[in-house]
N, C-alpha and C positions, 0 to 999 in steps of 0.2 A: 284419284291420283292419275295423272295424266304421262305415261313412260313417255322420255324424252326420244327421239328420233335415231339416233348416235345406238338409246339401246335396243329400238326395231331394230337397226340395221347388225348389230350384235347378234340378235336372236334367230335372224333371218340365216347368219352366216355358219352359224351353229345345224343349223336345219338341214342346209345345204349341205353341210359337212354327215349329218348325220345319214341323207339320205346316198348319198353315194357311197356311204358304205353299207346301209340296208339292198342297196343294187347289187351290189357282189353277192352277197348271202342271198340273196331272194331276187333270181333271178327274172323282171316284170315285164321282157321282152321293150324296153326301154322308158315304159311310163314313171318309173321313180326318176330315172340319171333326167328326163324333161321337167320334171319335178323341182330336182334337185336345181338343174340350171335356172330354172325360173326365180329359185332363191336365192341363189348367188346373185341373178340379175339385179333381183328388187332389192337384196341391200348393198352393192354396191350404190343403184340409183338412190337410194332413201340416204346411206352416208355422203352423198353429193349435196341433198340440199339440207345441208344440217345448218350451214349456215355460209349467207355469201361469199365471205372473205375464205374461212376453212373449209367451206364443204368439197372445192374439187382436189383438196388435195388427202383431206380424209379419203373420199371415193376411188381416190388414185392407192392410196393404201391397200382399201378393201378390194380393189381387185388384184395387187398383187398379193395380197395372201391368198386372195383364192385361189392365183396361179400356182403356188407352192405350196398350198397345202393338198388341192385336188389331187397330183399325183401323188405324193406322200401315202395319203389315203388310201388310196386305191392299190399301192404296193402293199402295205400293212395288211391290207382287209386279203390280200391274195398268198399274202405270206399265211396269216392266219387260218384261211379258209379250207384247205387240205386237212387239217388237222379237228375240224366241227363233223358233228354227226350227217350234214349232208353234202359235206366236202367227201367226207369217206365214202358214203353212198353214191357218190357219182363217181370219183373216182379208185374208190376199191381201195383196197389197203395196198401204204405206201409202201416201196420196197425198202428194206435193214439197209446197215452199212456192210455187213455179211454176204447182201444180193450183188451191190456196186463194186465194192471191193473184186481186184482179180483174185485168183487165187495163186497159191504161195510158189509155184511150180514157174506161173507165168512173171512172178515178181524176181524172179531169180535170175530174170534172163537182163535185170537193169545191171550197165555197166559190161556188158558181152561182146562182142565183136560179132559180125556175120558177114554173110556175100550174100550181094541183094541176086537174086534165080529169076526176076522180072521187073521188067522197065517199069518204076514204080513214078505214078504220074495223080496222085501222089501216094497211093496204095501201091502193094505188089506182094511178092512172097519173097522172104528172106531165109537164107539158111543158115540155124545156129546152133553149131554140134553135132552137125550129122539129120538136125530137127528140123521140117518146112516152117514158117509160120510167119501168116499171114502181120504185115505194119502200114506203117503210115509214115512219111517222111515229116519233115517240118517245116512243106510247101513247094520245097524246090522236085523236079524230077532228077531222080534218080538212075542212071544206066546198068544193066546185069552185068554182074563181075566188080562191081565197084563195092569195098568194105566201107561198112556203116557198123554203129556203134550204137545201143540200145540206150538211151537218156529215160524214159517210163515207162511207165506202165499203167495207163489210165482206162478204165472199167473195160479190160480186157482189150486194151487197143495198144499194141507195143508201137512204141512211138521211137521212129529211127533219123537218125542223121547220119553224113558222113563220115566216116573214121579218120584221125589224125594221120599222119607218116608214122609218128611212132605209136598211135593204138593198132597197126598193123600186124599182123603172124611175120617174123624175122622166115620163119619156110612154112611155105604154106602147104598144106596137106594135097595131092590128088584129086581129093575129093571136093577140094572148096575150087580146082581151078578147073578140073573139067566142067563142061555144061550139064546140065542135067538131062538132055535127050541121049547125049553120049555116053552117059550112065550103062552095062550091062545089063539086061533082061532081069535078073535074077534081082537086082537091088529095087525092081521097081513093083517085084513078087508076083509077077507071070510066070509060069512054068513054060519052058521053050517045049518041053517033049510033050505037053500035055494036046489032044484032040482037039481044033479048034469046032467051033458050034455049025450045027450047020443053018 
C-alpha cells in the first residue's frame, strides 16, 4: 500500500509538533527544535507537490498551521513543565498562593490615604498612620507632601496614586505636614542624653 503524499506531509507535521515539545522537557541543547524544523520543512515541501493545481496552496496551509501551532506548543509544553518531576527538579518547589499573597496587615492599608515622605520616581516611602512604607506609584512621579491613596496591594507591593480633593484629611495632622527630618530626636528613637561612640 503506497501512503499518499498529503499523508507524509500529515505525519511529518505531527512529528514536528511532537518534537518541539519533547524540546522543552528534554532539554538537547538544540538538536531536537533542528529536528523538529527539518519536519515542519519537509512537510510543508512534500504538501506543495501533492499536486499541481492544489499543491501550493495546500503547502501555504501547512505552513501557516505550523505558524500557529509552534507557539501554541511551546506555551502549553512551558505552562505544563513546572509542574513534571524535572520541572520540580530544576526549579524547586513552586511557591503557595499563601507565599504571593500579602499579608492581611499590608492588605488593610487598600483604600488609605497617605503623604508621599519621598520623591517617588516611581518608588519612594509613603506615610500611612503614623507607618513608613515603602510603594510604587502607577508610573507618574510623585513629589513629597503630595496625598496618595492606596488602590492594592500586589505581592507585597502597595501600589499608590494620587489622592482626589475630596480623598483628602479636611485638617491634617502635624504630623502628616511636617517633613520628617523636622521630626524631634525622640520620634526617630535616638536618645539626645545618651554618650555618643567614640
Amino acid at each position: 500500500m503506497i501512503i499518499p503524499d498529503l499523508a507524509w506531509a500529515i505525519l511529518l507535521m505531527f512529528a514536528g509538533c511532537a518534537l518541539v515539545v519533547l524540546e522543552v522537557f528534554i532539554p538537547s541543547g538544540g538538536i531536537i527544535s533542528v529536528l523538529s524544523a527539518v519536519a515542519f520543512i519537509a512537510s510543508i515541501i512534500i504538501a506543495s507537490w501533492e499536486s499541481p493545481t492544489t499543491g501550493p496552496k495546500t503547502g501555504l496551509a501547512f505552513a501557516a498551521a505550523t505558524v500557529f501551532l509552534v507557539p501554541i506548543l511551546v506555551g502549553m509544553a512551558f505552562k505544563i513543565w513546572p509542574h513534571t518531576r524535572f520541572g520540580k527538579a530544576f526549579l524547586g518547589e513552586l511557591p503557595t498562593d499563601d507565599d504571593v499573597l500579602p499579608t492581611d496587615s499590608r492588605r488593610a492599608l487598600v483604600g488609605r490615604v497617605g503623604v508621599v515622605r519621598s520623591k517617588m520616581l516611581p518608588s519612594g516611602a509613603v506615610e500611612i498612620d503614623g507607618q513608613m512604607v515603602d510603594a510604587v506609584s502607577q508610573g507618574q512621579a510623585i513629589e513629597p507632601g503630595t496625598y496618595v491613596v492606596v488602590l492594592e496591594v500586589r505581592a507585597n507591593r502597595v501600589v499608590v496614586r494620587p489622592a482626589d480633593k475630596d480623598q483628602r484629611p479636611s485638617h491634617p495632622s502635624s504630623r502628616e505636614i511636617d517633613n520628617l527630618l523636622n521630626r524631634p530626636i525622640e520620634d526617630l528613637g535616638i536618645d539626645p542624653l545618651e554618650e555618643p561612640l567614640a
